[in-house]
C-alpha positions, 0 to 999 in steps of 0.5 A, a space after each residue: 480731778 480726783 486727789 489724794 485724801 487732804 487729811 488722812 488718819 494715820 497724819 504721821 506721813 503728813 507732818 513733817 511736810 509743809 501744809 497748804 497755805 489754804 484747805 476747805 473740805 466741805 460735803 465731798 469736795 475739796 479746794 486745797 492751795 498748791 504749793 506755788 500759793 503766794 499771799 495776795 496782799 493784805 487789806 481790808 474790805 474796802 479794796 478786796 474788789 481791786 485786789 482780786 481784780 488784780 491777782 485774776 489780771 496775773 494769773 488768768 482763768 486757772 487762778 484760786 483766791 483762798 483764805 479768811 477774812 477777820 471779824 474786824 472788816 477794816 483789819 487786814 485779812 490772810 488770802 492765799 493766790 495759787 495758780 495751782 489747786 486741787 479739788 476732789 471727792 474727801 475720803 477721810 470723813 471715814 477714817 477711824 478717829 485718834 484719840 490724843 492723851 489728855 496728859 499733859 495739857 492745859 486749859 485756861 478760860 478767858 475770861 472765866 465762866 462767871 465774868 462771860 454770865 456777868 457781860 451777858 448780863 450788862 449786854 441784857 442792860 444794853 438791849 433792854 435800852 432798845 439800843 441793840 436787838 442783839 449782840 453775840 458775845 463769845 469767849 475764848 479757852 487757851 489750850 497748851 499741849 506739852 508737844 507741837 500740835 499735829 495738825 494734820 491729826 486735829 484735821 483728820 478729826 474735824 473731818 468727821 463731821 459730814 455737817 462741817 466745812 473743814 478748814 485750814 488758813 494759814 495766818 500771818 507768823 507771831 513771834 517767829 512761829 507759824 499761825 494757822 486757823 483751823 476748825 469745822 464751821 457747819 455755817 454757810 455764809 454764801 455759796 456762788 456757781 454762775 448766777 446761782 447763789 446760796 446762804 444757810 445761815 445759823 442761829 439759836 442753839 441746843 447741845 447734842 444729847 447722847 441718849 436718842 430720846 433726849 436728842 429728838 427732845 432737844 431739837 424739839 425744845 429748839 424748834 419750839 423756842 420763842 427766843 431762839 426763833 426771834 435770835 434767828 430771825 434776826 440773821 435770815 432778814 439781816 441776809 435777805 435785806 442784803 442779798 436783794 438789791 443783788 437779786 433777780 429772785 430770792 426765797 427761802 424755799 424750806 422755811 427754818 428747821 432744826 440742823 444738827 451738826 456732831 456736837 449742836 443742834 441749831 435753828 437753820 434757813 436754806 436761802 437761794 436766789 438768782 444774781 442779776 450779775 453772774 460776774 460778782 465775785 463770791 468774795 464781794 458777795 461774802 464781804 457784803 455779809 460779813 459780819 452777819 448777826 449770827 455773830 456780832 449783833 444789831 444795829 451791826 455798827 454799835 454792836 461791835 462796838 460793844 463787843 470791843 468793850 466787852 470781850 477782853 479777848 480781841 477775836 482776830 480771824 475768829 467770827 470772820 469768814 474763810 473760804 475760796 473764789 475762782 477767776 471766775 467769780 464762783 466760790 464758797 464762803 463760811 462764816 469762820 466759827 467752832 475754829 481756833 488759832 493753833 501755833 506751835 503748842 498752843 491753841 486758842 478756842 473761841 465760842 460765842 452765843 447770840 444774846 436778845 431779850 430773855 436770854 438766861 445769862 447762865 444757859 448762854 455760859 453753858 452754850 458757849 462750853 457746849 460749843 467748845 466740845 467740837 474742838 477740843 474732839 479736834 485736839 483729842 481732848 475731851 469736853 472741859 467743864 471748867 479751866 485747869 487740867 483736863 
């Protein structure tokens, strides 16, 4: 079924009608909530399989579960039930992009650049004791705009980028207001249609370079990284050990090449496999997977348990997954990053770095700064190198 364009340019005929309780717009597809979208409710990832099971029981085969998981797995998530969805070709990664008047705004890093370097050095301590093999550390900028956020303008933006998933999750209200998670993942955390199922996991990263020359270097330098390629290892086995036992086969039928995204270059690996049950929710394949080490760390259970102790700011739907699954089990899952948490005037933007031995405590500041580009281009600010005032 083809549809009206989610997000186009001119949002100003979007704004003042309510947005979708749910949207992901990846490739040229769409998957958008009706307006009959109700919550399903809320648990962790223990009982997701009894609570899809039900909300399928209710709504029959036309039924669309749609929304985001949370990095904590035990903390309750914010799916959305619709008997009515749309799904069409995206028109507007073509629209022109809006440009937002920086005046006005305001930026606050948390926690600041030097005490990110000084908790990417404690976690080198902690993985120089063998107890980790990695931990992703992320931080986070608080934006306030001097008017309500458009978000149907920060959508339009995001939509740009062809190597994103745009999407839109509608959170549980604070403080009286309307939350929402948006952003543009360029990570898949699994894909299923039938008995065919698809990862493309991310990790190790080098920022986009205007001049043509230095790109190509760029990606060069990536692909040629020791370091990088060790980080990405660790998340290509970490999805293979847990897709397997799922499996009739599985492979990596491209090997690890670089993938660039509008802002970032980063090491990716296409993984495919065939299920030995067609029937498994696309849901329990992605709760299976989540968290992977592509943004909390290994042994999975001690590193996020430091990054509780390390983070002074608690990640919430961030490095958590979003996406959909059908009655029929088939759907598409993203591991939620280059994503903030807008209510009302305020945003908060999250971007993290995954720390092995030979990280450079300053190269993985200047990588998370990197990554807060995508966004803020969202918000119609551009890149901010240190907090304050744009």
């Amino acid at each position: 079924m083809t549809v009206t364009p989610a997000f186009p340019a001119d949002s100003a005929t979007l704004s003042p009608a309510p947005m979708p309780a749910f949207a992901l717009l990846a490739g040229d597809a769409a998957r958008i909530a009706g307006p009959d979208a109700q919550p399903l409710p809320p648990g962790g990832a223990a009982d997701l399989g009894a609570r899809l099971a039900a909300a399928f029981a209710e709504t029959g085969p036309c039924g669309i579960v749609g929304g985001t998981l949370p990095f904590d797995t035990a903390a309750a998530d914010a799916l959305w039930l619709s008997r009515q969805w749309s799904a069409g070709p995206l028109a507007a990664r073509t629209a022109p992009e809006p440009v937002a008047a920086p005046g006005g705004w305001t930026l606050r890093e948390e926690p600041p650049g030097a005490d990110y370097a000084a908790s990417v050095a404690a976690a080198l301590r902690i993985i120089g004791t063998g107890a980790l093999r990695k931990l992703v550390l992320a931080r986070s900028l608080t934006a306030r705009a001097p008017a309500p956020i458009d978000l149907a303008a920060v959508l339009a933006r995001l939509a740009l980028d062809p190597a994103a998933a745009v999407f839109l999750a509608r959170l549980p209200g604070r403080d009286g207001g309307p939350r929402h998670l948006v952003g543009a993942t360029p990570e898949l955390l699994v894909r299923k249609r039938g008995a065919q199922v698809a990862s493309h996991p991310l990790a190790g990263s080098r920022p986009r370079a205007a001049d043509p020359g230095d790109d190509r270097a760029a990606a060069a330098a990536l692909a040629r990284s020791d370091k990088d390629r060790r980080e990405h290892a660790l998340v290509v086995e970490f999805i293979l050990d847990t897709l397997a036992p799922l499996c009739r086969t599985l492979d990596c039928p491209e090997g690890t090449r670089p993938t660039a995204t509008r802002s970032m270059w980063h090491l990716g690996t296409r993984i495919a496999g065939e299920l030995r049950d067609p029937d498994l929710p696309a849901a329990l394949i992605a709760a299976a997977l989540h968290p992977t080490p592509a943004v909390c760390g290994l042994p999975r259970d001690r590193a996020a348990a430091e990054i509780a102790r390390l983070e002074p700011v608690p990640r919430g739907f961030y490095a958590g997954a979003v996406g959909w699954c059908g009655a029929d089990g088939d759907g598409d899952w993203f591991v939620a990053i280059r994503c903030a948490e807008l209510a009302g005037r305020a945003a908060r933007l999250f971007a993290g770095a995954g720390i092995v031995a030979g990280s450079d405590p300053e190269a993985e500041r200047a990588e998370t700064q990197a990554k807060f580009a995508a966004l803020l281009a969202g918000l119609g600010l551009p890149p901010a190198e240190t907090g304050g005032t744009p």
